[in-house]
N, C-alpha and C positions, 0 to 999 in steps of 0.2 A: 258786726260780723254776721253773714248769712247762716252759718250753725253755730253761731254763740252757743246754747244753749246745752247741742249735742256736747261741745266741748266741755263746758262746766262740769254736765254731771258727767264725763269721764272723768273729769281732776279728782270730781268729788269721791270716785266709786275706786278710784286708783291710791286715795291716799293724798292728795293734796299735790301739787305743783310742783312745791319741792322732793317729791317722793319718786319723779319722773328720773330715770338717768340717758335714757337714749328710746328717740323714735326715728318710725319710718314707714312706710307703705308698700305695699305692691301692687299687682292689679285691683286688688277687689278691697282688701282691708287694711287698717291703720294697726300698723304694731307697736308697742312701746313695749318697753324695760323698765322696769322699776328696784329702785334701790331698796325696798324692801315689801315682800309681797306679804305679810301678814297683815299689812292695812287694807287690802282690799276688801271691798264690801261687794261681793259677787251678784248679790240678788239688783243692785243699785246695779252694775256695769252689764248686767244682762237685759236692763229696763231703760237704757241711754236710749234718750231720742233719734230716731233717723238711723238707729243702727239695725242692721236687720240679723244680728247675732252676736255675740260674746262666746270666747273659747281662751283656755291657756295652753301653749303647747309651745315649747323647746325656750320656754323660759321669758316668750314673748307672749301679752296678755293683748288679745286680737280680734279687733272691732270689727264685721263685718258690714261695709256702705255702698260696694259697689262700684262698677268702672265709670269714672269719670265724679263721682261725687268722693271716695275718697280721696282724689287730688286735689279737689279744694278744702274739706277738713283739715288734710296735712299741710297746709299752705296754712292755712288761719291759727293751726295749734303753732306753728315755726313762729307764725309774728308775735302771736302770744308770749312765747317762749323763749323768744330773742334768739331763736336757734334756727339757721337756716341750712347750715351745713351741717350734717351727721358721718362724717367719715369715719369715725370707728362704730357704725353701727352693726356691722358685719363680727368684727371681733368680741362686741357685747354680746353677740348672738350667740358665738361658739361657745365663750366662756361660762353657759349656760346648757349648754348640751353633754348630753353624756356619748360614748364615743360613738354609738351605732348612730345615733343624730347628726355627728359631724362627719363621720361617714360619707352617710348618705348625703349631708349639705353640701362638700366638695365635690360628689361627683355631681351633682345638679350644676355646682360652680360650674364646672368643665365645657360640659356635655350642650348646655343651655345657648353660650355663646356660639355654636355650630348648628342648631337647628334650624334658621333660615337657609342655608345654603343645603343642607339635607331635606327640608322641604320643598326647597325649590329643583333638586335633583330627583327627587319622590315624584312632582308636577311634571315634570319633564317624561321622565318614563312612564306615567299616562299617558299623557299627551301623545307620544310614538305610539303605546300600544291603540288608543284609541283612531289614530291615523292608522294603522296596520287595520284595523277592525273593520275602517270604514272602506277598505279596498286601496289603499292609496299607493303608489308607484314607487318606489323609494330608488333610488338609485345606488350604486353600489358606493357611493362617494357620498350622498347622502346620508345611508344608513350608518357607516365608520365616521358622519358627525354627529350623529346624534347618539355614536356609541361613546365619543367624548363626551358629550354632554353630560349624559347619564353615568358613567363609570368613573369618570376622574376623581369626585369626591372618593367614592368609596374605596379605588384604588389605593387613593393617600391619605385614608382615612389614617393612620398614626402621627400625617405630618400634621394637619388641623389638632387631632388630639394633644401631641407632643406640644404645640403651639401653648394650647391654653391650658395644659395643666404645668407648664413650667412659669407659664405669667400667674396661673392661681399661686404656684409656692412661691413666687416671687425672684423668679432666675432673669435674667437674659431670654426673650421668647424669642428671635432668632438663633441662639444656641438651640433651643428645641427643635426649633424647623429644622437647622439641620444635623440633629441626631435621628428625628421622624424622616426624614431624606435619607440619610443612611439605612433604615430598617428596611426599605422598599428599593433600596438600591439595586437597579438592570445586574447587575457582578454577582445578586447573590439568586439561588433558585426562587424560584415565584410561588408565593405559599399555597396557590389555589391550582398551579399546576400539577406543584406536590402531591395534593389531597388527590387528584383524579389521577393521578398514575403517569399524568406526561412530560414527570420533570423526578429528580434525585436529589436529596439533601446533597450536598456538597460537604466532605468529611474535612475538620479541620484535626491534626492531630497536637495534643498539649499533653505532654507530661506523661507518657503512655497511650493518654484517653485517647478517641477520636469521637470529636463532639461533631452532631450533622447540624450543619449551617443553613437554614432558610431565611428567606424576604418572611416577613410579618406582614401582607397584605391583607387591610381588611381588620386588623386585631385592634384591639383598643385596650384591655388592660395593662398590657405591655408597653404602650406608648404612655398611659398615666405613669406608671413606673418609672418609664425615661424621662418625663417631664419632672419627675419629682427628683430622680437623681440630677440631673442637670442640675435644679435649683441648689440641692445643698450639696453638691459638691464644690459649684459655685462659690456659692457662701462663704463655704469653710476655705478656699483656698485665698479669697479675700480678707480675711483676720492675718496673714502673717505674708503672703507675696509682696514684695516692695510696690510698692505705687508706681513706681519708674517702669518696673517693667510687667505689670500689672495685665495690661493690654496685648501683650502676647502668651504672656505664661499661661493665664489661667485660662484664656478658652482652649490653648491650646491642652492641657492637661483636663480642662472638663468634656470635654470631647472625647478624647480619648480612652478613659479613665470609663465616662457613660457608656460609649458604644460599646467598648471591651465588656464590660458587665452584662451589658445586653445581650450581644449575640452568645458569651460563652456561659454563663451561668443564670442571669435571672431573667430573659428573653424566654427561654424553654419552659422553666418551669413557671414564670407567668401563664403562659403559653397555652402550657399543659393545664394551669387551674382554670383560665378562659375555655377553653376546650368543654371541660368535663361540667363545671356550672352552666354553661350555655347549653348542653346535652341533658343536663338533669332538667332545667326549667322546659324544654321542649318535650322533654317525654312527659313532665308534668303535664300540660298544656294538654298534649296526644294522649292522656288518660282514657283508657275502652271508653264507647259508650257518648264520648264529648262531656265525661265527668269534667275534664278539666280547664272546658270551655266555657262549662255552668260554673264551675265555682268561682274561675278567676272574673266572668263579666257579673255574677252578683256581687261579689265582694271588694271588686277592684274602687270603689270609691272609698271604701272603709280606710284606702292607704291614702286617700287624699285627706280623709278628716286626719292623721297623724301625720301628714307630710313624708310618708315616706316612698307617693307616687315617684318621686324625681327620681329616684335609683330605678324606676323602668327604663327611662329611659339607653341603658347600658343594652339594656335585653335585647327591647328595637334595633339600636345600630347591631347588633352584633348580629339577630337574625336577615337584618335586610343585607347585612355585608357577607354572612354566610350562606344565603339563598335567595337573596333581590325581594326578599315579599317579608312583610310583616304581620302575622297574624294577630300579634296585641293591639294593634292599631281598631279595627272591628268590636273586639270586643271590650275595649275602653268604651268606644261612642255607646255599645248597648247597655252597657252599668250605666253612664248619663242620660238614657233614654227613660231607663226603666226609674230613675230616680225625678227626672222629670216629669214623665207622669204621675208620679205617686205625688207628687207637691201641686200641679197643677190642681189635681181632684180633691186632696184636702186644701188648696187656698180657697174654692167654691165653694166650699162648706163652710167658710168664717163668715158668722152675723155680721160684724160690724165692717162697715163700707173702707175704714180708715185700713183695718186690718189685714183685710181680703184682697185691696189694692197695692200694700204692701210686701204682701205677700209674693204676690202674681208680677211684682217688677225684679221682686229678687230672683229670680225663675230666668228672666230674659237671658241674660249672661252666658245660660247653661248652652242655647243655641250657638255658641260660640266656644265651647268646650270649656268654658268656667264654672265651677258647682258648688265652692263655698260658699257665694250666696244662699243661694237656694239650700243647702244640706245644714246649715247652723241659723239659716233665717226662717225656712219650716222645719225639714223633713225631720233632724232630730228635736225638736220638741212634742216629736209622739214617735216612740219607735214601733208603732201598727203601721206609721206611715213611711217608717223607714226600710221596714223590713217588709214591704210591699214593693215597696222599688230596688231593693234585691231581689223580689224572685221576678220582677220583668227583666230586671238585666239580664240573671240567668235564664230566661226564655229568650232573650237578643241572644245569649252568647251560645245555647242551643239551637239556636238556628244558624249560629256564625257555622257552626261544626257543618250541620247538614250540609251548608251550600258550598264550604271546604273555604271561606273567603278571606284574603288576605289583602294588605296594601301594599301599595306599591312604597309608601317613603314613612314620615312618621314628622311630628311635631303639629299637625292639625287633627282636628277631632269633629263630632258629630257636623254641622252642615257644612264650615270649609271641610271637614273632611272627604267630602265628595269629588273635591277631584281629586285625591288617591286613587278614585274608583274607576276613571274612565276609559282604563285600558279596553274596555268593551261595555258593550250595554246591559249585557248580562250582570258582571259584578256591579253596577249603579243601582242595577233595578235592587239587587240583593242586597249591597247596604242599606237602601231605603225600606227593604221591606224588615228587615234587624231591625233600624231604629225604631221605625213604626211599630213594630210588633212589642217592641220592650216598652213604648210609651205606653202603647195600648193597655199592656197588663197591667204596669203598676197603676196606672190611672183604675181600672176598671177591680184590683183588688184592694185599694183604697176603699174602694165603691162597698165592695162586700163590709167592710167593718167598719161603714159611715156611722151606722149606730153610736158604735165606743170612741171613734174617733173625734167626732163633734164634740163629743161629752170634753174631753182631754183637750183643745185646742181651741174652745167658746168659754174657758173657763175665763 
């Protein structure tokens, strides 16, 4: 085997072979479970060959190798291990978390499976605005396709959502589609007409009340919601509906039974707590000053080493569906900037050739908006080096402020992130000069405390 070796002394540092109960990989690293973590010898799994970091987090103990070298490790440990299929790896995972980790895991579940087509609707409306930029002719017939192009995701953004969070709970995902169809249904007011004043709730009267009925265009809490009800309403009406007639009753009753909840009672006040969190995190962000620009692009990697980056993602769709621009998007790439340079300038301070090399490959990835390499194979093993690539990000994400710069879509990051930027040449030159500027720092405040950091990192 071409990483024998890496493997062994994983077995060794894990406990032994049979200590193993469930792995798996993703981009960058090899995850495993272990049936029992008190055999772990951490100083040994932190010192495994070819790995360029060790960490435990949500229950999964996680080797950092890299894209494309971890899929062959995880292929040779399967042959090893007579295991090639891992299907309940996913449930080993949860059962390991505590609830803010599963939380947050499910909505990554959701949200994950829709960022290609949200990217590619993000690309799109550069693309226009950079044709707009460049003087271009649009026709009136023209520009109403490329207003489909670019608005129909986010139009039916509940029916995509609806979609995959009732196949995450395990429903019928065309029962989702069409409860997320009903929430945008033409019959009810249009939610973003509503908000500007050219449309009226539609009053429905129950019981006294009169509840105001609007379209959910654009919302996404409320569509996890429907997805989630779907499923186990689902569910539960499958334990006792005869089989015979199975096939009409219950979609007919989870349909029903969904949408009714929806529009009259938990639609709203979803509604309303999507509202009021999306308002808090934005006024966070708009803090006087571009406080809130500095802290979120220094610190925004700190939620990658916990895994708790993936719940951004909510943020993003909800700002780009409630004002077409994304302002998280910029100052993610400058926490990656400013953490990138802070690794590059302490890997050229490592003596040894083996080290220095190792170093500087684990780094490549980050040009591609990946950074646990690089953040568990340098930067934390000196935090002078870590905590210099927070204050470049926070210099990227102070500059994000000055230049006011937002993206157009969201799911790419530092250098594909640049064509978010091309609605004109002004925001291109302005990302680049963000990233640039947060590599610069932390490279160059590395620099200042090369003294103590060499000492820490040559040892």
């Amino acid at each position: 085997m071409k990483h024998e070796t890496s493997i062994y002394q994983i077995l060794k540092a894990l406990g032994g072979q049979e200590n193993i109960k469930n792995f798996e990989h993703c981009a960058t690293r090899l995850r495993i479970i272990l049936k029992d973590n008190g055999l772990v010898d951490k100083a040994a799994a932190e010192s495994v060959e070819g790995s360029k970091g060790y960490f435990f987090n949500t229950g999964q103990h996680q080797f950092v190798f890299g894209t494309g070298k971890v899929n062959e490790v995880f292929k040779e440990l399967s042959n090893l291990m007579g295991t090639a299929v891992h299907a309940n790896f996913k449930e080993d995972v949860y059962s390991n978390m505590n609830l803010g980790q599963k939380i947050v895991r499910i909505l990554a579940d959701i949200l994950v499976p829709l960022i290609p087509a949200l990217v590619t609707t993000g690309l799109l409306m550069g693309l226009r605005g950079l044709l707009l930029e460049l003087g271009f002719n649009f026709s009136d017939t023209m520009l109403t396709l490329f207003q489909m192009l670019t608005d129909t995701a986010f139009a039916f953004l509940p029916v995509l959502i609806a979609y995959s969070a009732t196949k995450k709970f395990g429903g019928n995902p065309i029962l989702g589609i069409v409860v997320g169809l009903m929430m945008v249904a033409p019959q009810l007011p249009n939610a973003w007409a509503v908000a500007q004043g050219a449309a009226t709730p539609m009053p429905f009267e129950l019981l006294g009340l009169s509840i105001p009925l609007v379209g959910y265009q654009g919302s996404i809490i409320p569509a996890i919601v429907a997805g989630y009800l779907v499923s186990k309403v689902e569910q539960k009406l499958r334990t006792f509906v005869p089989s015979i007639i199975d096939l009409v009753v219950t979609p007919f009753f989870t349909l029903t039974i969904t949408i009714a909840m929806m529009l009259l009672v938990l639609g709203p006040l979803t509604h309303s707590m999507e509202v009021f969190v999306s308002g808090a995190i934005v006024s966070l962000i708009q803090a006087p000053f571009g406080l809130g620009y500095i802290v979120f692009a220094g610190l925004q990697q700190v939620l990658v080493i916990t895994g708790l980056h993936h719940s951004l993602g909510i943020i993003e769709l909800q700002l780009l569906a409630d004002t077409g621009f994304n302002a998280l998007n910029p100052l993610i790439s400058a926490s990656m900037a400013g953490q990138f340079g802070a690794a590059i300038s302490a890997a050229l301070m490592m003596k040894e050739q083996l080290k220095r090399s190792n170093a500087l490959s684990s780094t490549s990835s980050t040009l591609f908006g990946i950074t646990e390499p690089l953040l568990f194979g340098v930067n934390l093993r000196s935090m002078k080096v870590f905590a210099s690539g927070i204050v470049g990000g926070a210099i990227g994400g102070l500059l994000t402020y000055i230049f006011g710069l937002s993206a157009t879509g969201m799911g790419i990051t530092f250098i594909p992130g640049l064509l978010l930027y091309t609605s004109s040449l002004v925001s291109l030159l302005q990302y680049l000069v963000v990233i640039v500027s947060a590599f610069a720092s932390g490279f160059i405040f590395v620099k200042i405390q090369s003294k103590a950091i060499k000492k820490e990192i040559n040892v």
